[in-house]
C-alpha positions in Angstrom: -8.7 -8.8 9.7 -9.2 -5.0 8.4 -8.8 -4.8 5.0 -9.8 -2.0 2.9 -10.9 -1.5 -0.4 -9.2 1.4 -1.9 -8.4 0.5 -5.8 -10.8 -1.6 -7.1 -10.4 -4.2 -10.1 -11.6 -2.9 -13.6 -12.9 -6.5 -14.5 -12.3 -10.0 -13.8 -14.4 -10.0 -10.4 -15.5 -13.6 -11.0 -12.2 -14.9 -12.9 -9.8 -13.9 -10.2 -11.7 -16.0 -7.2 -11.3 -18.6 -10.0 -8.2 -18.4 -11.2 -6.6 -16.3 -8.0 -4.5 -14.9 -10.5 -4.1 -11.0 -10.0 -2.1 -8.5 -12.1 -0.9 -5.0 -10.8 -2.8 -3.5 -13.8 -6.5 -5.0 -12.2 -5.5 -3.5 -8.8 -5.9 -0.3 -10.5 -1.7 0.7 -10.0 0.7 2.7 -12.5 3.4 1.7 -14.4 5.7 -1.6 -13.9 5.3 -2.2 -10.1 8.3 -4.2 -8.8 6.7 -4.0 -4.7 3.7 -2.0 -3.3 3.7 -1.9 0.8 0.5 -0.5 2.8 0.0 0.4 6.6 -3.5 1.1 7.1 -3.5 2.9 10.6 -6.4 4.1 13.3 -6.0 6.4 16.3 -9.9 6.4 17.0 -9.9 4.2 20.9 -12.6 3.1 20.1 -10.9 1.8 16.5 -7.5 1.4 17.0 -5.2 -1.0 14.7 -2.5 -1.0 12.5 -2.4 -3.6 9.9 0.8 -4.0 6.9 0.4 -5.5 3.7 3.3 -5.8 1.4 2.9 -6.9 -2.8 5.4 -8.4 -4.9 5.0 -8.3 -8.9 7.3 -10.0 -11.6 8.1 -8.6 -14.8 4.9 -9.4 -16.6 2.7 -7.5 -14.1 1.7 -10.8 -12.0 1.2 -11.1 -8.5 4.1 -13.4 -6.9 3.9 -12.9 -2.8 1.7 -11.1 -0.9 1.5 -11.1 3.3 -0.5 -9.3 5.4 -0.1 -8.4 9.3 -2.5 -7.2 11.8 -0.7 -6.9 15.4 1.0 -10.7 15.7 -1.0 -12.5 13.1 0.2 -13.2 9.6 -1.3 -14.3 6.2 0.7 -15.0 3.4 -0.2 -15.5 0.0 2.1 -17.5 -2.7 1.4 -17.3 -6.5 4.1 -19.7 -9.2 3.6 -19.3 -13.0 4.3 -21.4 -16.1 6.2 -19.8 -19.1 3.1 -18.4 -20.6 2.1 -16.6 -17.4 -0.8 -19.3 -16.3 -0.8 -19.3 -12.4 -0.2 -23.2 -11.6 0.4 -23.1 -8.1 -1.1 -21.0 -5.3 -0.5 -21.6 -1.4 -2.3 -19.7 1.5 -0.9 -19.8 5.0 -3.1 -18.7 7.6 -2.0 -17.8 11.1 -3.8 -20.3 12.7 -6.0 -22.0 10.5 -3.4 -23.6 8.7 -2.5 -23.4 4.6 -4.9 -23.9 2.1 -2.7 -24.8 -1.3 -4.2 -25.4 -5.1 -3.3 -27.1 -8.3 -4.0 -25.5 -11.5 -4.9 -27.5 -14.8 -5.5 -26.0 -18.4 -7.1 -27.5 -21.6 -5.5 -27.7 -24.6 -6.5 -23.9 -25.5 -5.0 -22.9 -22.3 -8.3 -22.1 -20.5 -8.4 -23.3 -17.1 -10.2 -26.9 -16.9 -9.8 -27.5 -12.9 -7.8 -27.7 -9.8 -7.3 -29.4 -6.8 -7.5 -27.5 -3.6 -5.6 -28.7 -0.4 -6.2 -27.9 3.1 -3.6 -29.0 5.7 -4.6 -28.0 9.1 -3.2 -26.9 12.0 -4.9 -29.2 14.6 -4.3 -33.2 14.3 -7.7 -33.4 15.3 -9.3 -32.1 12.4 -7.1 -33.6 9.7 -6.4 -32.5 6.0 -8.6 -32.4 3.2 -9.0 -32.2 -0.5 -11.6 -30.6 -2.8 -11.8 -31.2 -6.9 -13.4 -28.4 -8.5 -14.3 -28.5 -12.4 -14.4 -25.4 -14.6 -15.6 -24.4 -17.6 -14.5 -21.5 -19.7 -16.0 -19.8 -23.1 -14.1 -19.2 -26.0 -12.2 -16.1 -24.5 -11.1 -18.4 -21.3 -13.6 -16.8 -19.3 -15.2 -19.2 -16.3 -18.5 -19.7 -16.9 -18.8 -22.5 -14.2 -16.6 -23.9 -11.3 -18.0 -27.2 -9.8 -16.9 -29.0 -7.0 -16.7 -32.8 -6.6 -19.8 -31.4 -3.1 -21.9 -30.2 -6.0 -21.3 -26.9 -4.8 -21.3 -24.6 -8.0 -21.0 -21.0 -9.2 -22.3 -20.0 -12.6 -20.8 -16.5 -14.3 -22.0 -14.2 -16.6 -20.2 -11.8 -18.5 -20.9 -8.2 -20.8 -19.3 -8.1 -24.3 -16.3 -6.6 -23.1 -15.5 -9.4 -21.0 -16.5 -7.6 -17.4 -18.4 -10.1 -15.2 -21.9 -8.9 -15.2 -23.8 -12.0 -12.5 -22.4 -14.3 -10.4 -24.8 -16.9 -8.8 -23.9 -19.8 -6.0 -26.2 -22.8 -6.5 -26.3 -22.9 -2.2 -28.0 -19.2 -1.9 -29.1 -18.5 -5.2 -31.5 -16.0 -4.2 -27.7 -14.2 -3.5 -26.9 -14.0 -7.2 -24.6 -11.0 -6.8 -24.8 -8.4 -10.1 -22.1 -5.8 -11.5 -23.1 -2.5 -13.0 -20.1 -0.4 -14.1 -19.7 3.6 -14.8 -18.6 4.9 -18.3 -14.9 4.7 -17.7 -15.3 0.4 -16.8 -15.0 0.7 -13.3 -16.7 -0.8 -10.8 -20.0 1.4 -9.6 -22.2 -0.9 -8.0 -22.6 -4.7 -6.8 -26.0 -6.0 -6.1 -26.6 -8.9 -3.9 -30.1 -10.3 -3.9 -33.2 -9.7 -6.2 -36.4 -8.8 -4.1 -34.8 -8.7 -0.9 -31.7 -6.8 -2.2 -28.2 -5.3 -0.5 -26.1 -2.8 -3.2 -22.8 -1.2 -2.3 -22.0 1.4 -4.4 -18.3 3.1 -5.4 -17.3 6.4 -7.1 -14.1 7.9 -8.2 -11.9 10.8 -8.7 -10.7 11.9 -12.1 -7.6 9.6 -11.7 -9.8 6.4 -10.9 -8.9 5.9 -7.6 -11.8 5.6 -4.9 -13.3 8.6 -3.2 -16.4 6.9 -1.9 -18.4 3.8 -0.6 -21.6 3.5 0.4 -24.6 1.0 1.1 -28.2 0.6 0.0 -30.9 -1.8 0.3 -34.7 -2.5 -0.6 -36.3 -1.3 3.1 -38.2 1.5 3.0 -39.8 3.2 5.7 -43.7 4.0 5.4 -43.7 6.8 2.6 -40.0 7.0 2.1 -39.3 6.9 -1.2 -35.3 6.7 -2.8 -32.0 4.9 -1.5 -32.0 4.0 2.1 -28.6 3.7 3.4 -27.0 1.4 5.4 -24.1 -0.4 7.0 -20.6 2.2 6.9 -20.1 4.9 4.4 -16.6 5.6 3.5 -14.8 8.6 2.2 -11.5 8.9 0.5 -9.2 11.9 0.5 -5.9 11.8 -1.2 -3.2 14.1 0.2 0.2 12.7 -1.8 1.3 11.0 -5.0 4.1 9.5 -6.2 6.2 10.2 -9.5 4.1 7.3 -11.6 0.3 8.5 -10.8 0.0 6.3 -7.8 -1.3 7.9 -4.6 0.9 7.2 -1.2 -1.2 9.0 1.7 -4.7 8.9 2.1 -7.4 9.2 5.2 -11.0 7.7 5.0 -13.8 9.1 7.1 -16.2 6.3 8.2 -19.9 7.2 8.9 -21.7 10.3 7.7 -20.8 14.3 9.3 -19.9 13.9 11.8 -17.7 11.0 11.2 -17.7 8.3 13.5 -14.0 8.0 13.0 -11.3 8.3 10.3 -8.3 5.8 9.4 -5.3 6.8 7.3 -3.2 4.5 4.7 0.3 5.1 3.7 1.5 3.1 0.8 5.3 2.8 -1.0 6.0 1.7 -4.5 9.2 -0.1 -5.9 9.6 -0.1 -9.7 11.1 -2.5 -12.1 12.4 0.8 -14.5 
């Protein structure tokens, strides 16, 4: 599955795998978005695909429905919320690994506590399964801790305005993954690893959308001294906007000059006023 990376959250990396709950404001769009659909398209032979993704937002600003479709293959994502806009039910459907569905449960302050994630599989032979996971929150409802009943567990680590700052699994913790942001609170660089590290950086235009991606890590040739660059860089051009702010065409230029090939992205926008 091709899915790219064009507006980036502005915090909440490690409470939305958490929670899964995703608002239309975090995925960096304008004013009250009702329905956002993107085709993400490549010519290149050597590239071709076209994948669809269509977004559905209630009132509030909370993702309800999302699918996504690459050639025959479908993924569909379901999100149901409580009166006070706490996501208590979330299904995945998979097109042919079967639907992975969780259970949401809040404390008495309203900060998630656990869930219960289900896996109901396609093939008889492998059977279903269920996983308990424990959180813990801090006084703003922030994880600082999700625990499963395997002893698998992720720890969190936040700034003072509430942006996740370190993330660290207990099964690779020399992966502890680190968040750097520029002066306007987006996203500029994640950091996997310490010694041994991998960075991908991100900067924007003056309207906060995504102009660039790139990739670093620690190697260094003999005498080489600065960033050495790996893995697929990524340019973003924006040719067309729409009446709110939000851009509608774009093309992205993978590799360095000359490019190894470029994709383009068309996206629609349906508002609620």
């Amino acid at each position: 599955m091709i899915i790219s990376l064009l507006s980036l959250p502005m915090i909440g990396w490690g409470q939305s795998e958490v929670t899964r709950r995703v608002s239309a404001s975090e995925m960096g769009y304008k004013g009250r978005v009702k329905m956002v659909q993107s085709t993400e398209y490549c010519r290149d032979s050597a590239h071709r695909y076209f994948v669809t993704t269509a977004e559905a937002y209630n009132e509030a600003g909370l993702r309800t429905d999302m699918s996504t479709i690459e050639d025959i293959y479908q993924t569909s994502y379901h999100y149901e919320y409580d009166g006070t806009g706490q996501l208590v039910y979330y299904i995945a459907t998979y097109a042919e690994d079967g639907k992975d569905s969780i259970v949401f449960h809040y404390g008495k302050e309203g900060c998630l506590s656990g869930y219960e994630e289900y896996f109901l599989s396609y093939d008889p032979t492998e059977g279903n399964s269920v996983t308990n996971f424990l959180v813990a929150c801090d006084d703003q409802c922030r994880p600082l801790m999700a625990a499963s009943v395997w002893e698998d567990t992720t720890w969190y680590e936040y700034d003072t305005q509430g942006r996740l700052l370190k993330k660290t699994q207990s099964w690779q913790p020399d992966k502890a993954q680190t968040y750097d942001y520029n002066r306007h609170g987006r996203l500029a660089r994640i950091r996997t690893g310490d010694k041994h590290y991998e960075d991908t950086h991100y900067r924007y235009d003056a309207n906060h959308d995504t102009i660039e991606v790139w990739h670093t890590n620690w190697e260094h040739w003999e005498g080489e001294t600065g960033g050495h660059e790996i893995g697929k860089h990524k340019y973003y051009t924006y040719t067309a906007y729409d009446d709110h702010g939000n851009w509608t065409k774009a093309s992205v230029a993978v590799g360095k000059n000359p490019w190894k090939y470029i994709y383009f992205v068309v996206r629609t926008f349906e508002y609620y006023e």
